[in-house]
C-alpha positions in Angstrom: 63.4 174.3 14.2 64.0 173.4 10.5 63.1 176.5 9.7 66.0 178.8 11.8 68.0 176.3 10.4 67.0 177.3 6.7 67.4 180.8 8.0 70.8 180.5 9.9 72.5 178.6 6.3 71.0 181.3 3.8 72.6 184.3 6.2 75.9 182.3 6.5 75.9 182.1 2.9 75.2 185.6 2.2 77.6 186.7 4.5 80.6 184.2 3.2 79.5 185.7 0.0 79.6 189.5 1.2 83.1 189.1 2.5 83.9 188.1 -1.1 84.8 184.6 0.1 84.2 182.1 -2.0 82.3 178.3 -1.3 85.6 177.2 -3.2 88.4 178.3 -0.3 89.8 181.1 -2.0 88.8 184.8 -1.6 88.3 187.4 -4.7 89.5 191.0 -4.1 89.2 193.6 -6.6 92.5 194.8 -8.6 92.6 197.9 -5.9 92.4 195.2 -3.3 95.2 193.5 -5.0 97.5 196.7 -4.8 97.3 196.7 -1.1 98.6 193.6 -0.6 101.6 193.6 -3.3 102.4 196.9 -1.5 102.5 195.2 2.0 104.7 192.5 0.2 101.5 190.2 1.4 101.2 188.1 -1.3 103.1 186.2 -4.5 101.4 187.4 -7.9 100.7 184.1 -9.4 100.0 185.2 -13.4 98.1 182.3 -15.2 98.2 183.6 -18.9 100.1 182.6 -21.5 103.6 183.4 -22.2 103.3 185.6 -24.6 100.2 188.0 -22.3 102.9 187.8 -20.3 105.2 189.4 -22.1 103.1 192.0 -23.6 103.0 193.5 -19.3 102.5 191.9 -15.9 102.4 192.8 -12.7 106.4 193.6 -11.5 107.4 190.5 -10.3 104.8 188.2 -11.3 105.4 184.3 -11.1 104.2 183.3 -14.8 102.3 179.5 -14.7 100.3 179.2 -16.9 96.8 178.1 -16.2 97.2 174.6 -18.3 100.7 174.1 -17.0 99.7 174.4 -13.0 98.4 171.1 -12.0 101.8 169.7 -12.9 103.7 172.7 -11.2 101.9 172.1 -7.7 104.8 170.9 -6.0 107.0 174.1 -6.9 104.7 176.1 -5.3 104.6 176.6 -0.9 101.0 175.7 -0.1 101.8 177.9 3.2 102.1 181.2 1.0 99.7 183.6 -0.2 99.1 183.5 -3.4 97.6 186.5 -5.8 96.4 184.7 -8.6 95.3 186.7 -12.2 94.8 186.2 -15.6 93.6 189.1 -18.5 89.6 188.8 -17.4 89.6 186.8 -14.3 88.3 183.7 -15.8 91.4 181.6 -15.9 92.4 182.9 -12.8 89.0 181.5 -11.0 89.9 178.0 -12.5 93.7 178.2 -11.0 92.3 179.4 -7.8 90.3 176.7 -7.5 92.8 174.2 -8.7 95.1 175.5 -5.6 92.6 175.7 -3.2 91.7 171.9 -4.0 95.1 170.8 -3.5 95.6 172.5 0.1 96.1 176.0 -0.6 94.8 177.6 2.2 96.0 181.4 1.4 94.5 182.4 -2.6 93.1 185.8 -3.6 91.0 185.5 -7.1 91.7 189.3 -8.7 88.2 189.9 -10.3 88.8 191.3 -13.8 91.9 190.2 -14.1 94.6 192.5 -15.9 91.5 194.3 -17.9 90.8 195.3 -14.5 94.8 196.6 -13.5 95.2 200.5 -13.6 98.5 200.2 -12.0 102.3 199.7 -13.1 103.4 197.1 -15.4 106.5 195.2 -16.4 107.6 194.1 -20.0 
């Protein structure tokens, strides 16, 4: 028995991790993945960088907080909505993601390789 058990955790696992969601709560999605849902106005683009990545091109209507400012901008943001959340790699963006997601955010997409990774229109 302890070893089905063994079995059915591993294949949970590898399927959580096959559906690209996390053990953290929040899901990462590619940056083609990401275009789908801004197009179906499914999500808020939470950008995490700095003010002045910001400036240099975002995503149209991005939400800038950046990464070391969030914790204390919690409150300003609806833990019922879904959030997008990027940065220029996709490092600071797993660190916000899992910031949200461990104070009730139930709805966060991780964009894997972050603005590196965006081939679509940008905003100055």
């Amino acid at each position: 028995m302890n070893r089905f058990r063994l079995i059915f955790v591993i294949s949970f696992a590898l399927i959580l991790a096959a559906c690209g969601i996390s053990s953290e709560g929040y899901r990462n999605i590619s940056s083609d993945e990401a275009k789908k849902l801004i197009d179906n106005k499914g999500v808020v683009v939470l950008d995490v960088r700095t003010p002045e990545e910001y400036q240099d091109g975002h995503i149209p209507n991005a939400l800038l907080v950046p990464l070391q400012e969030l914790e204390y901008k919690l409150n300003d943001l609806d833990k019922n909505e879904p959030y997008l959340v990027v940065c220029r790699s996709g490092n600071r963006s797993t660190q916000a993601s899992e910031i949200l997601t461990n104070n009730s955010f139930t709805n966060i997409y991780n964009m894997t390789g972050g603005m590196n990774s965006w081939v679509y229109e940008i905003a100055k």
